[in-house]
Structures are given as C-alpha cells and as structure tokens.
C-alpha positions as CSV (number, residue, x, y, z in Angstrom):
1,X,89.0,108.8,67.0
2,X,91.5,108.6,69.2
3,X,93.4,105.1,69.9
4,X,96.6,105.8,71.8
5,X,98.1,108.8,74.1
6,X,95.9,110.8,76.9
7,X,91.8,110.0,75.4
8,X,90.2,111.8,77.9
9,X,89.4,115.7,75.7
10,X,89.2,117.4,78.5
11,X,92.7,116.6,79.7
12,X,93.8,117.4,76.4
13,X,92.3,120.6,76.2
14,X,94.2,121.5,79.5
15,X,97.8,120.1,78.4
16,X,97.0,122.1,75.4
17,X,96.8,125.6,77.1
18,X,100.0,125.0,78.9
19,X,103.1,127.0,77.4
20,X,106.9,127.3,78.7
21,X,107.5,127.6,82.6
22,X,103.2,127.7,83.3
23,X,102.3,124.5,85.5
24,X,99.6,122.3,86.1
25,X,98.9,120.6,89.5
26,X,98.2,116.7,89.8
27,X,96.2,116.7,93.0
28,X,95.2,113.8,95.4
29,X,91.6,113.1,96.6
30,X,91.7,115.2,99.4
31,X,93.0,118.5,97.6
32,X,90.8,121.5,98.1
33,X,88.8,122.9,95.0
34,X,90.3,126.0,93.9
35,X,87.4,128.2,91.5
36,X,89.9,130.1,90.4
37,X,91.4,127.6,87.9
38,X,90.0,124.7,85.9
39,X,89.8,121.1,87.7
40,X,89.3,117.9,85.9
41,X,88.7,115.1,88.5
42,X,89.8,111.7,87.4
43,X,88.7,110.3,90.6
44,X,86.9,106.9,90.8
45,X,87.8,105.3,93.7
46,X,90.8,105.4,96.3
47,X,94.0,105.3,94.4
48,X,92.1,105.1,91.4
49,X,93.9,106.7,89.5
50,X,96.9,107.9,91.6
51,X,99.4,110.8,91.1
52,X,102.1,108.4,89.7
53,X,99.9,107.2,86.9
54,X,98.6,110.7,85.8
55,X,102.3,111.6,85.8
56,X,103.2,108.6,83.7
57,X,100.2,108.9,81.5
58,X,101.3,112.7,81.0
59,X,105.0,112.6,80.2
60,X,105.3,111.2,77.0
61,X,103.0,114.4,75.7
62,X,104.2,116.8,78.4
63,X,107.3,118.3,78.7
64,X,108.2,118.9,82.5
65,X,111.0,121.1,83.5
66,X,110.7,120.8,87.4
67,X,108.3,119.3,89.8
68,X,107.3,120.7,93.3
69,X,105.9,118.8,95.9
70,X,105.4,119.0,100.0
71,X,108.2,118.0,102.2
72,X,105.9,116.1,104.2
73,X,105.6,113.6,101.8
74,X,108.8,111.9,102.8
75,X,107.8,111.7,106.6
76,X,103.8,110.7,106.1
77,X,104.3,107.6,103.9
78,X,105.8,104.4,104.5
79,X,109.1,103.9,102.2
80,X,107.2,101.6,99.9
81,X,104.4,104.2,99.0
82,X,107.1,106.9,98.5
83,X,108.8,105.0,96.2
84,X,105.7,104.0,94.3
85,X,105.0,107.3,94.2
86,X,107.7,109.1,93.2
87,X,109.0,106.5,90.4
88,X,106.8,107.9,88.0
89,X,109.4,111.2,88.5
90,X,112.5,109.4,87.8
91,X,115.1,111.7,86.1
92,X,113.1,115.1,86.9
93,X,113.8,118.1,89.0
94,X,112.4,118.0,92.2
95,X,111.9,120.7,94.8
96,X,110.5,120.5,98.1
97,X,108.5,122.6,99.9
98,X,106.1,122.9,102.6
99,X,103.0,122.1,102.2
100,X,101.6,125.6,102.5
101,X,103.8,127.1,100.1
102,X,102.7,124.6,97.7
103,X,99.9,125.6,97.8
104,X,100.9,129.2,97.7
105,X,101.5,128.0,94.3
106,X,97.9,126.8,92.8
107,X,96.5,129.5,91.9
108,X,99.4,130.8,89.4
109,X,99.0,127.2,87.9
110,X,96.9,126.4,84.2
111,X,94.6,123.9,85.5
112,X,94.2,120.9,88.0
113,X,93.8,117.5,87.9
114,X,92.5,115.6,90.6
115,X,92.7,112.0,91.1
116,X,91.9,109.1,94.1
117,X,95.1,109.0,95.2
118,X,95.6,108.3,98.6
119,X,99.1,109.0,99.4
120,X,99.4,111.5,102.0
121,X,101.3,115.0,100.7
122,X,101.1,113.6,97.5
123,X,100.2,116.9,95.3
124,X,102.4,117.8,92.8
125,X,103.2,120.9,90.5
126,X,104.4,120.0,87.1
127,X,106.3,123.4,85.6
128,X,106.8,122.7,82.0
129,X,109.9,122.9,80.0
C-alpha cells in the first residue's frame, strides 16, 4: 500500500507513460475535454484541488523541463491569485503563450489532468526534462 508520494493509481499510471520532452497538461475546471488523450479529473469542488497543488504534488516525482501557460493569465487575475498560482513554479522555465496556441498544444501532450481550479487562464503544460 501506498503511504507517501502521488496515491491516486491512475495519476501514477499517467506520470509513468511520460518520457523526455513529452508533456502533460494540468487543466482548470473549465478546460475542454479533449478524446484524443487520457483525462484524469481531480475535480471536487471550485479550487478543489487547484493547478498550484497538482503542480506541487507532481514535482518531487516529475521532472519538468519547461512550462507553458496563456499570457492572459497575467491580465485576468488579481496579483494575489497570480502569485498563488504561479508559486508552485518557482525556479522553472516559463513560456507564454496565447491562449490558443496553448491549446494548439494538447493534443501532442501524454495525458490531462483536470482539477477545480478557478483561476482564470490557469492551464498549464508541463514538458518534462
């Protein structure tokens, strides 16, 4: 049995497919299903779980080279949600994007994993190392 670390198998299953440079998207509660690649959905309620906490949860197991996210994030949240939000991405690679060419990007990715997160542009893709 499992004690410490990601529990959840199917989220381990995922992490487990993903190999140098493929990525995995961490999506908010309003990101649109995409059949063409696996979703896990975290969600419970709003911000339940969030981005930031997925991304947290993740990083001790995953090793992330880059992360892209939407422009738009910096204008559509207050400076307190942005910060909150991108904490969990201290010390990593970011590049911005629009919106649309982020998600240009999904359906090259492994897998998806949606959670409650409210925060508005707050997808990101996680490239790994």
């Amino acid at each position: 049995m499992l004690r410490t670390g990601i529990l959840n198998p199917a989220v381990l299953a995922l992490l487990a497919r993903v190999r140098h440079t493929n990525t995995l998207v961490i999506a908010d509660r309003g990101f649109p299903f995409w059949p063409e690649i696996e979703t896990i959905d975290l969600s419970v309620v709003d911000d339940l779980p969030t981005v930031a906490q997925i991304v947290t949860a993740l990083r001790p197991n995953f090793v992330i080279g880059k992360v892209y996210t939407a422009n738009e994030v910096n204008a559509a949240n207050p400076p307190a949600t942005l910060a909150r939000h991108l904490a969990a991405l201290e010390g990593l690679p970011l590049t911005y994007l629009s919106h649309i060419e982020l998600k240009q990007r999904v359906p090259l990715s492994i897998g998806l994993i949606r959670t409650g997160d409210t925060t508005q542009y707050g997808n990101l893709i996680l490239e790994s190392a």
